[in-house]
N, C-alpha and C positions, 0 to 999 in steps of 0.2 A: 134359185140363185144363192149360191155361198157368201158368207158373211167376208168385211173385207180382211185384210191381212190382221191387224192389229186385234181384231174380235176373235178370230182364228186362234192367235196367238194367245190372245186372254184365255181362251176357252179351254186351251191345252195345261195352262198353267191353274187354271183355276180346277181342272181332274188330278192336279198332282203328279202329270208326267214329268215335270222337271224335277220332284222331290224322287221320283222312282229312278230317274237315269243320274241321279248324283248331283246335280246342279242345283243352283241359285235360281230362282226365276228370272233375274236381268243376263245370266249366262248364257239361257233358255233361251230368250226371247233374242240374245245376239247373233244366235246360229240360225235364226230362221232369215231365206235366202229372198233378196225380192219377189215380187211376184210376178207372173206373166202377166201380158192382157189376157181378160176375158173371165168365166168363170172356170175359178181354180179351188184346191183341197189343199190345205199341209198335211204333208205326210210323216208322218214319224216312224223312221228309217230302221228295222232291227238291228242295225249296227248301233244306234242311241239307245234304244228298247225293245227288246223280243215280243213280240206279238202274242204270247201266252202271257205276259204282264200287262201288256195295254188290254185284254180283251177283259179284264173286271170293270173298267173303267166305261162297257157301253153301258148302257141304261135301257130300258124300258116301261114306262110310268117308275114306280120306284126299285125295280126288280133292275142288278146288276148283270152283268154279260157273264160268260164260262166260256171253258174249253170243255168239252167233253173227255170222261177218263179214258179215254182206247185212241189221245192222241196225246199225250205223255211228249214225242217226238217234233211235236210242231217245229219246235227249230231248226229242222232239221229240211225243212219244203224252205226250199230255194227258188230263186226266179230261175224258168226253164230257158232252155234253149232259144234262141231270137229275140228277148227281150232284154232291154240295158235298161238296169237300175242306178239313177245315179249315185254315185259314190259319195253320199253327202248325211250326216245326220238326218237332217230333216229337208224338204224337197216337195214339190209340186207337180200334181196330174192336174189335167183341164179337162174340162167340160165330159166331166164323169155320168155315166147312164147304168142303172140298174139292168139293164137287157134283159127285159119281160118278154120280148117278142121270140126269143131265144127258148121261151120257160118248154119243156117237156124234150129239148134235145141232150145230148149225150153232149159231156166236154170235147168228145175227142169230134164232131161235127162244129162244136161252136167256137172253138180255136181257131181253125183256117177262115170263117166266114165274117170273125173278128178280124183277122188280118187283113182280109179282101176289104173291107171297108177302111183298112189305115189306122186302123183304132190299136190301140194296148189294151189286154186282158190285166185287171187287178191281182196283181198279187195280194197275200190274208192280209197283211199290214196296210195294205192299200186300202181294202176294204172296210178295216175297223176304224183307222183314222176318216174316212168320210161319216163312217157313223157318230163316231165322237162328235164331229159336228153336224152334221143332220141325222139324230135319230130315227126324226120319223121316215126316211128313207127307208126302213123295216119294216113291213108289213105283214101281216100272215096272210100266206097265199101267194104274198112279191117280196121274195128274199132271192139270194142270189150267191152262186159260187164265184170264186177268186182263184181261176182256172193259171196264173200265172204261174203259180207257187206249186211246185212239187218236190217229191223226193228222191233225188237219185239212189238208184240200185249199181251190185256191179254191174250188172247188163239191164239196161234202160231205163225206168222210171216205178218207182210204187205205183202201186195202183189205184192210189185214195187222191183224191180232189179237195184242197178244204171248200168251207163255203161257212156262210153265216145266216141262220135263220132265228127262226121263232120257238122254244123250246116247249112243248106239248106236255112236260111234265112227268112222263111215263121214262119207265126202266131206271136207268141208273141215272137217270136229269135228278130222278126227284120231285116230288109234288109239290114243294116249297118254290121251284124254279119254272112252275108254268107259266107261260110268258114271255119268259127272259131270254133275252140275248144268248146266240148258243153259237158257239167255231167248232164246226165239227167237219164231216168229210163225208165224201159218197165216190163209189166208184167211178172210176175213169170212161166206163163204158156203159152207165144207167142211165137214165131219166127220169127226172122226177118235173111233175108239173107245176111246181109252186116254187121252183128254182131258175135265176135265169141266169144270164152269166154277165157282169159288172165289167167295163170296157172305158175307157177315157181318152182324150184326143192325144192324149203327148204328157212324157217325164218331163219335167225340168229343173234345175237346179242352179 
């Protein structure tokens, strides 16, 4: 269960996203939108702040989040086709799930199998703002893509998936970053088995 709105809100202010998007903390805290019933996530919207600035801000024991360097582009992974993003700074998904049962499929299978259940695929932003406040929602072995976000081409989509795991510390991570919170990307058309795909009952705003 998600902490309630006002702990939410502390918890963003107290990582310093209101000092990163330009504001005051009471400016902060006036754009966040009621809450629905039930459990809910604030979301913090890349129109507020891009999703390669909120991702230092996960944590894992003391080790900080990254982007990986061969995604330079993150801002560039938009919500695809069928999904509406509310048009709001900051915004709410409900009753959010890691989709472990999902882990060893391919995005382009676990798209439509998300939609037949009614559910929204997280986009990146989506997914880091839940980590921001439930870390431990990360696990090695249970991490998970944020199959919503991608990149448009002139004819159809990149072929990269982001997603968020656990950094193993090798190649260009770095030894210093094993551990830590990593936004990186896997093809459109792979599977890996320690990834699932992150899905939520409803945007609101």
């Amino acid at each position: 269960m998600t902490a309630d709105v006002a702990t939410q809100t502390a918890r963003l202010i107290a990582l310093g996203v209101h000092d990163l998007a330009g504001l005051t903390a009471t400016a902060f805290a006036d754009l966040v939108p009621d809450a629905p019933e039930g459990d809910c996530v604030l979301v913090v919207s890349p129109s507020l702040l891009p999703a390669a600035d909120l991702a230092p801000l996960l944590t894992k024991g003391d080790l900080p989040g990254f982007v990986v360097t061969d995604l330079t582009d993150l801002a560039d992974f938009v919500p695809i086709e069928g999904e509406t993003v509310p048009d709001a700074p900051l915004y709410w998904i409900t009753e959010v799930e890691r989709g472990d049962e999902m882990a060893n499929w391919t995005p382009d299978e676990a798209l439509p199998a998300i939609r037949e259940r009614q559910r929204v695929p997280l986009t990146v932003s989506e997914g880091i703002s839940w980590l921001l406040q439930e870390p431990q929602r990360l696990e090695r072995g249970r991490c998970f893509m944020t199959i919503a976000s991608r990149k448009p081409k002139a004819t159809g989509l990149d072929a990269r998936t982001p997603a968020i795991w656990i950094s193993n510390g090798t190649g260009r991570d770095g030894r210093e970053r094993m551990g830590a919170p990593k936004v990186g990307w896997c093809w459109a058309g792979n599977r890996h088995t320690w990834l699932g795909f992150a899905s939520a009952a409803s945007r609101v705003s």
